[in-house]
N, CA, C and O atoms as a GROMACS GRO file, in nm:
protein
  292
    1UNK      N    1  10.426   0.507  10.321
    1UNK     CA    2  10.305   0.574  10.363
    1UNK      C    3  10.253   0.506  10.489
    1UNK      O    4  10.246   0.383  10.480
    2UNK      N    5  10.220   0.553  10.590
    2UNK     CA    6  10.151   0.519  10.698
    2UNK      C    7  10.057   0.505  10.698
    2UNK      O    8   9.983   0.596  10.662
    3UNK      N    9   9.997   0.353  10.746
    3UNK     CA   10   9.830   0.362  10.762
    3UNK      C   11   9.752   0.373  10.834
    3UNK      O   12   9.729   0.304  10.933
    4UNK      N   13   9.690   0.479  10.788
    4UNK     CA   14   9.553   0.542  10.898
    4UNK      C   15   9.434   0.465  10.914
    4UNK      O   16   9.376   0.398  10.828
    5UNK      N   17   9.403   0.486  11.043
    5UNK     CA   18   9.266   0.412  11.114
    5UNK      C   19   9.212   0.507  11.146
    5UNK      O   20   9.264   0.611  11.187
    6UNK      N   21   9.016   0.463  11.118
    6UNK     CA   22   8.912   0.550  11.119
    6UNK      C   23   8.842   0.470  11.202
    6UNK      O   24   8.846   0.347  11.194
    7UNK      N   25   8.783   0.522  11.273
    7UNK     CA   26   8.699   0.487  11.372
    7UNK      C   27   8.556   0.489  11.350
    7UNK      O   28   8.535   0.610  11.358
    8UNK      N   29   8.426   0.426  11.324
    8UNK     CA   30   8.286   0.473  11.285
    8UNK      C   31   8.198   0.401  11.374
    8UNK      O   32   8.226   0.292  11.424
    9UNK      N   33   8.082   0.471  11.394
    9UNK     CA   34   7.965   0.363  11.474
    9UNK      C   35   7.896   0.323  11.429
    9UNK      O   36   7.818   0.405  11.382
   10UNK      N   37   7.860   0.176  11.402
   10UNK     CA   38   7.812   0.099  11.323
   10UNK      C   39   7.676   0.002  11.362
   10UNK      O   40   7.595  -0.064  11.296
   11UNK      N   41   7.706   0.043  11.571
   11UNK     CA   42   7.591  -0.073  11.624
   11UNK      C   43   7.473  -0.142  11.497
   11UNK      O   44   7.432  -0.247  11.450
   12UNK      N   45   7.461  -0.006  11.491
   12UNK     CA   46   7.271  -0.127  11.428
   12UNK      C   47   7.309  -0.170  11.303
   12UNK      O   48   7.213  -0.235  11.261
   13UNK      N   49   7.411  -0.170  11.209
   13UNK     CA   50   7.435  -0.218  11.104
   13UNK      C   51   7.500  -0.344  11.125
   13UNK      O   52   7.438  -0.439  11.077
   14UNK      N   53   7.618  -0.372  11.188
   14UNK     CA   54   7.726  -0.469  11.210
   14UNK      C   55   7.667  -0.614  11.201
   14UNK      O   56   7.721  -0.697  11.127
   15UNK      N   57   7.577  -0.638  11.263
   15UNK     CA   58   7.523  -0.775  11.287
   15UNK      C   59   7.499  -0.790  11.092
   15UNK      O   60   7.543  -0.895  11.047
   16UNK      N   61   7.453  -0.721  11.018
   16UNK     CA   62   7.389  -0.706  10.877
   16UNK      C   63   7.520  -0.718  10.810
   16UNK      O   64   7.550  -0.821  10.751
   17UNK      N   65   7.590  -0.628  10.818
   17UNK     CA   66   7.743  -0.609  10.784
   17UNK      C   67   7.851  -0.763  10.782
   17UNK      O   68   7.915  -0.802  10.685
   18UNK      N   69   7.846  -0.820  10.896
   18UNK     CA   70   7.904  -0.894  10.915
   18UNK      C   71   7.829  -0.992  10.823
   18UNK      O   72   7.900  -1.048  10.739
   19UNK      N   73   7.693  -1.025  10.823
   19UNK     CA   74   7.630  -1.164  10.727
   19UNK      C   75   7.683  -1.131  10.571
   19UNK      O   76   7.699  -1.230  10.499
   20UNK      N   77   7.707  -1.012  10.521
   20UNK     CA   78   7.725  -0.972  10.386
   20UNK      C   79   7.866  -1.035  10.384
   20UNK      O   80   7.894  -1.126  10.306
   21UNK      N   81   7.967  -0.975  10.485
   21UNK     CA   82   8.068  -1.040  10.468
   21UNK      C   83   8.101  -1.185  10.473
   21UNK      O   84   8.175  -1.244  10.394
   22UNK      N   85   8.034  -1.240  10.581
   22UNK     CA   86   8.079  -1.366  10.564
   22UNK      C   87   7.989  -1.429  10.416
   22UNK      O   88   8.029  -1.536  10.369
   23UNK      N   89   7.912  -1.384  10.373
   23UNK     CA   90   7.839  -1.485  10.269
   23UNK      C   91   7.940  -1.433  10.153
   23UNK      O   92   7.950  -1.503  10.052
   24UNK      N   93   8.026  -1.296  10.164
   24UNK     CA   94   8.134  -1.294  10.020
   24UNK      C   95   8.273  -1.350  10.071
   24UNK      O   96   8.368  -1.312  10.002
   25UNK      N   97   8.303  -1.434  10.181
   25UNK     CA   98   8.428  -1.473  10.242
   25UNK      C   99   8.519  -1.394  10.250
   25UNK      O  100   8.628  -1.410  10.195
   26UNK      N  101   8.482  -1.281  10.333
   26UNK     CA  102   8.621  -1.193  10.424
   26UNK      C  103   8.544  -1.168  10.534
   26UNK      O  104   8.434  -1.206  10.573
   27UNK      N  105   8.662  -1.064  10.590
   27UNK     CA  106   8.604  -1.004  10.685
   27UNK      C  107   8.533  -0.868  10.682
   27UNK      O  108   8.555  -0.782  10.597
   28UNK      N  109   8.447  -0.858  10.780
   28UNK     CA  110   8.421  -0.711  10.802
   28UNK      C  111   8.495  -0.575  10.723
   28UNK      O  112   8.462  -0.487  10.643
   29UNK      N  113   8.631  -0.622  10.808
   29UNK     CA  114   8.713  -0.476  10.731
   29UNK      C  115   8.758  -0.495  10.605
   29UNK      O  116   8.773  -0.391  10.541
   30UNK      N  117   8.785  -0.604  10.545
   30UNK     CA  118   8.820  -0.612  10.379
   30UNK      C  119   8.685  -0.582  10.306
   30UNK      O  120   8.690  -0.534  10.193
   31UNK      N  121   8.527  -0.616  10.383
   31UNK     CA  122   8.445  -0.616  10.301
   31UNK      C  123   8.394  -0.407  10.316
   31UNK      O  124   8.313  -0.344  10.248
   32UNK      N  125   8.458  -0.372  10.399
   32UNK     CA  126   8.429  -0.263  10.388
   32UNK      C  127   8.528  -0.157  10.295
   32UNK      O  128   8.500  -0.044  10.254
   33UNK      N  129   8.653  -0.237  10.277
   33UNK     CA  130   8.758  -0.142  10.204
   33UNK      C  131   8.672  -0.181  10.047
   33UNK      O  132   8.644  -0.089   9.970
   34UNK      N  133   8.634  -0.332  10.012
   34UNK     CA  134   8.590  -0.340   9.906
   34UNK      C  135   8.480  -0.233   9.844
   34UNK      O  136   8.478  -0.189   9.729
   35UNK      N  137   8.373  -0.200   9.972
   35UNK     CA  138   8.256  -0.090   9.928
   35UNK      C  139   8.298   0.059   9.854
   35UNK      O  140   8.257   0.122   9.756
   36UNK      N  141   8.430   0.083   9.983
   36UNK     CA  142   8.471   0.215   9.944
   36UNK      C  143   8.564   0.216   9.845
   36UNK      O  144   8.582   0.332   9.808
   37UNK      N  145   8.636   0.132   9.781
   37UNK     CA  146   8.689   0.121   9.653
   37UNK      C  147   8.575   0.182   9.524
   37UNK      O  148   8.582   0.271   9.439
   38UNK      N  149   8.474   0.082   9.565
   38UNK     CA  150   8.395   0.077   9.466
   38UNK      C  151   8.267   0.214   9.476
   38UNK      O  152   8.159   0.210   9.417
   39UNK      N  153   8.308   0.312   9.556
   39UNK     CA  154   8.236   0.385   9.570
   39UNK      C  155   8.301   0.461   9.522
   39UNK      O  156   8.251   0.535   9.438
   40UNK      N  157   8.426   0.470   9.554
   40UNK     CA  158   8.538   0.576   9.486
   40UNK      C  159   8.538   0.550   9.351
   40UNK      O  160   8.518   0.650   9.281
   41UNK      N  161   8.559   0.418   9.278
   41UNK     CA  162   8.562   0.392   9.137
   41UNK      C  163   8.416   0.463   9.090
   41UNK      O  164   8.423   0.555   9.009
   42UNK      N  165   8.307   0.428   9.132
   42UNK     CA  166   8.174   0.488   9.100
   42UNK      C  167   8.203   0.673   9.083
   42UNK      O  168   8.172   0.730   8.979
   43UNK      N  169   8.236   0.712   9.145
   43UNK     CA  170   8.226   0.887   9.189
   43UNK      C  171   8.316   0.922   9.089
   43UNK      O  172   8.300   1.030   9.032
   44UNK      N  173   8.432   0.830   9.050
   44UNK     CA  174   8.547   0.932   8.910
   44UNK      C  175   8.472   0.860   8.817
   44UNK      O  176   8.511   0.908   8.710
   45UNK      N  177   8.380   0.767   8.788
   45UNK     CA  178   8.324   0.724   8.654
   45UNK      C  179   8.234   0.883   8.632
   45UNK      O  180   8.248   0.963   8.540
   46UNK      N  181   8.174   0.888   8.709
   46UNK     CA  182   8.071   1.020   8.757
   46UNK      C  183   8.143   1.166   8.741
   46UNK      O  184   8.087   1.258   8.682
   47UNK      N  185   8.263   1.177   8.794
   47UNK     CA  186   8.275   1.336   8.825
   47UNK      C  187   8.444   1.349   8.728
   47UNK      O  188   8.480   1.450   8.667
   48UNK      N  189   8.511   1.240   8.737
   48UNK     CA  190   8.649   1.224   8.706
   48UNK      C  191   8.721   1.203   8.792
   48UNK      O  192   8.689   1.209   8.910
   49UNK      N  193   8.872   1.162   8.734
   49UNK     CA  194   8.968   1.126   8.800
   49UNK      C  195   9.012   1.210   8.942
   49UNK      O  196   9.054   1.324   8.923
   50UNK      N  197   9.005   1.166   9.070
   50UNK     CA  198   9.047   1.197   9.133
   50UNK      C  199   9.261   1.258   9.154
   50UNK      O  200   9.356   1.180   9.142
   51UNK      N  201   9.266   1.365   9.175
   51UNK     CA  202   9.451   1.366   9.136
   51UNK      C  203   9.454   1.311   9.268
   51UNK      O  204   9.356   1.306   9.342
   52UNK      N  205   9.599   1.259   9.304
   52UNK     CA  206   9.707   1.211   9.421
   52UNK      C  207   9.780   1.109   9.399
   52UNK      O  208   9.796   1.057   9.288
   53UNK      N  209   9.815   1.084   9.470
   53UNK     CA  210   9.945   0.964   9.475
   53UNK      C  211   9.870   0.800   9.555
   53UNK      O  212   9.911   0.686   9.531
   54UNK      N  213   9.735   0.844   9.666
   54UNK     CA  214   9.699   0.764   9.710
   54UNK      C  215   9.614   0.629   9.582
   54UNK      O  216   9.541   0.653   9.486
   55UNK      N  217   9.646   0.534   9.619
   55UNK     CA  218   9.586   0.425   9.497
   55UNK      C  219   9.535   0.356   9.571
   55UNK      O  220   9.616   0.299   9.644
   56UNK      N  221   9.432   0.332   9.590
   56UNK     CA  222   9.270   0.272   9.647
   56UNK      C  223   9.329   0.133   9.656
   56UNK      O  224   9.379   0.085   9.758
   57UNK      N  225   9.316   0.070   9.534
   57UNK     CA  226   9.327  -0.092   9.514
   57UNK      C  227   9.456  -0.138   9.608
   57UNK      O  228   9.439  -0.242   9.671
   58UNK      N  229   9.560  -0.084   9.619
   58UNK     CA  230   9.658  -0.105   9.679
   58UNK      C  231   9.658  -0.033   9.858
   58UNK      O  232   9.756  -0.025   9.932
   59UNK      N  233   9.578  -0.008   9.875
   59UNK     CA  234   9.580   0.045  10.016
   59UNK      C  235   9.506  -0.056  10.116
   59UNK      O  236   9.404  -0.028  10.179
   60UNK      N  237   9.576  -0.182  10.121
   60UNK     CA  238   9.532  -0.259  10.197
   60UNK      C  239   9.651  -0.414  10.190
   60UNK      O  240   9.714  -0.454  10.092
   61UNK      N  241   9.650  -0.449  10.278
   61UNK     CA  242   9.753  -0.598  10.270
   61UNK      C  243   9.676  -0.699  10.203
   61UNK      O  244   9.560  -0.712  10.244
   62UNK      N  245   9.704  -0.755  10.131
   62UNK     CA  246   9.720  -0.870  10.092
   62UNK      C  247   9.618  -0.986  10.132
   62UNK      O  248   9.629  -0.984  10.254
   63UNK      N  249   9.530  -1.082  10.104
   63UNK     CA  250   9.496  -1.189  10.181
   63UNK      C  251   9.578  -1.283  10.155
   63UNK      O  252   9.571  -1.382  10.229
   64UNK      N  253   9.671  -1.283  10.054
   64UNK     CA  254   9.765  -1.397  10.009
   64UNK      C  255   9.854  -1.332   9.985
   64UNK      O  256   9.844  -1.209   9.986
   65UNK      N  257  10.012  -1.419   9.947
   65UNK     CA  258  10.077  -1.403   9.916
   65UNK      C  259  10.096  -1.402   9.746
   65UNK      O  260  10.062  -1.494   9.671
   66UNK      N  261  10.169  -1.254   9.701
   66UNK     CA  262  10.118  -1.281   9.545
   66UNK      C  263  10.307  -1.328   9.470
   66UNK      O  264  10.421  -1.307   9.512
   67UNK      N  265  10.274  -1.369   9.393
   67UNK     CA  266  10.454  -1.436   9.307
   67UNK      C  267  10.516  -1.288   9.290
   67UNK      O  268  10.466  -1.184   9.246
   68UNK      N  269  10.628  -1.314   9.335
   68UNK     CA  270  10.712  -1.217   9.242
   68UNK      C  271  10.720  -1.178   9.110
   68UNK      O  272  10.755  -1.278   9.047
   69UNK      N  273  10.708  -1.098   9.047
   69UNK     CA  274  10.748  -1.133   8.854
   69UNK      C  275  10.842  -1.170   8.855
   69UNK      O  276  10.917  -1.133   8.946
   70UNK      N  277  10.874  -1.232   8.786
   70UNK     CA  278  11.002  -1.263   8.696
   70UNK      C  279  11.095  -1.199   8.656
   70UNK      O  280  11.048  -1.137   8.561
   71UNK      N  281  11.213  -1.169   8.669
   71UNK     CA  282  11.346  -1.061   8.632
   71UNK      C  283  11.378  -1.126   8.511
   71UNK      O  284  11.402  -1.247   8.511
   72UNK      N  285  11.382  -1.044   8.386
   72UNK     CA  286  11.468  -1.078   8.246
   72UNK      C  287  11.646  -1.045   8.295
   72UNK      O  288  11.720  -0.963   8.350
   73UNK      N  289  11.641  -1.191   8.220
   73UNK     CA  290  11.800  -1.182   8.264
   73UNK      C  291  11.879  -1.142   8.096
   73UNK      O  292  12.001  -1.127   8.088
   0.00000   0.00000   0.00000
């Protein structure tokens, strides 16, 4: 899947935006994928499951590196 970039204007918020983020330790754009996760989780508690293939939690890289599982041999 290819990832898409959205563009928004934010002037008078950003300076506000940015203190939220740094006081939860990310950045800007992780602290904004975090909102819209949780806005999306909010709206199917509310209306229901959204259908598709797209999965929220996973639509973003990594801040770390996570272990492989384990293969049963």
């Amino acid at each position: 899947m290819a990832i898409k970039s959205v563009s928004i204007r934010i002037e008078e918020m950003l300076e506000k935006l940015d203190f939220v983020a740094d006081y939860e330790g990310c950045s800007i754009s992780s602290h904004i994928l975090v909102v819209i996760r949780e806005n999306i989780k909010f709206f199917e508690q509310e209306h229901g499951k959204i259908n598709g293939t797209i999965r929220p939690e996973v639509n973003v890289k990594p801040t770390t590196k996570t272990k492989q599982p384990e293969r049963a041999s």
